[in-house]
N, C-alpha and C positions, 0 to 999 in steps of 0.2 A: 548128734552133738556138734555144736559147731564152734570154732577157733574162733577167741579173738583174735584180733593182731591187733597192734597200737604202734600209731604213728608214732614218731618223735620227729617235733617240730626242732626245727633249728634256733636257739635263743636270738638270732638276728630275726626272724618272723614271727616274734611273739608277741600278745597286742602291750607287754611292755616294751619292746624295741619302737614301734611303731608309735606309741607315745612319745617316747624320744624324739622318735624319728620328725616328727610334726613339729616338736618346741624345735626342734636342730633348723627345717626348715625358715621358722617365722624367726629365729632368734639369733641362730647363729651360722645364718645359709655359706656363707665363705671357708668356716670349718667344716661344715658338709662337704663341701666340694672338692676339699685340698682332699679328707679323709676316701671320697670317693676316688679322686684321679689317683691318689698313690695307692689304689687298692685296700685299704684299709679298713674302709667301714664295718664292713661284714665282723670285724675281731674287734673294734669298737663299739660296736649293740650286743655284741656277745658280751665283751666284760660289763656293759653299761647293765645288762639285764641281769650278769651273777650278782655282780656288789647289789643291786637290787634286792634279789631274791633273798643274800644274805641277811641284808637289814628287815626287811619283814619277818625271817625267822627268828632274827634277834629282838623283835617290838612284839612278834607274838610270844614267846618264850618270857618276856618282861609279862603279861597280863594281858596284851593287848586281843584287843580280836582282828581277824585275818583284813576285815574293811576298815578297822582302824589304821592297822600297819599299812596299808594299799595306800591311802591317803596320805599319811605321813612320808613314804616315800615316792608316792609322784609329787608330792612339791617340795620335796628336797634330791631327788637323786633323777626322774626322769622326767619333770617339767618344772624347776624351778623357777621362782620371779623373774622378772627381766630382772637387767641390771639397770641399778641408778643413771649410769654414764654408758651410753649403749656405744658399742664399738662402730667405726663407720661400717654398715654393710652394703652389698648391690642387694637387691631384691631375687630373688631367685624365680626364672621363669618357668614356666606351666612344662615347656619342655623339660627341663633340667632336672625339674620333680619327677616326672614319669619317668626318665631316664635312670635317674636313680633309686629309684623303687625299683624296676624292673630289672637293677642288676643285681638287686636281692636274692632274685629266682633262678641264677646263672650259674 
């Protein structure tokens, strides 16, 4: 007979953080960065992925079905529209994205 064991992923590496994580880059790279240098991030994709997970249990609970809810909150809670009036950003380089990815796993 053989044991499962099951992981548990940290909600910062889950592919809803990781969705975030992407619109964060193209959208709003300067709050990335502030949220990475002060340590931050990691408890930032964590609450960004519970309030998620809450609002899909509340849209499934409403009627919805699980790929309905997924939808409705990746374009409201972890990839929203740009905004009309885009704030000034820098661009965020190839380094600074690896860099912050990989301090995920740290």
């Amino acid at each position: 007979m053989h044991m499962k064991t099951s992981v548990q992923i940290p909600p910062y590496l889950t592919s809803m953080a990781v969705a975030h994580l992407n619109w964060m880059e193209d959208n709003k790279p300067n709050d990335l960065e502030k949220l990475y240098s002060e340590k931050k991030l990691k408890d930032y994709l964590s609450q960004k992925v519970m309030t998620a997970k809450q609002k899909v249990d509340q849209l499934m609970q409403e009627g919805m079905s699980r790929y309905e809810a997924m939808e409705i909150v990746n374009g409201i809670i972890l990839s929203p529209p740009k905004e009309d009036a885009p704030s000034k950003v820098n661009p965020m380089t190839g380094m600074m994205r690896s860099t912050i990815r990989m301090s995920l796993y740290e």
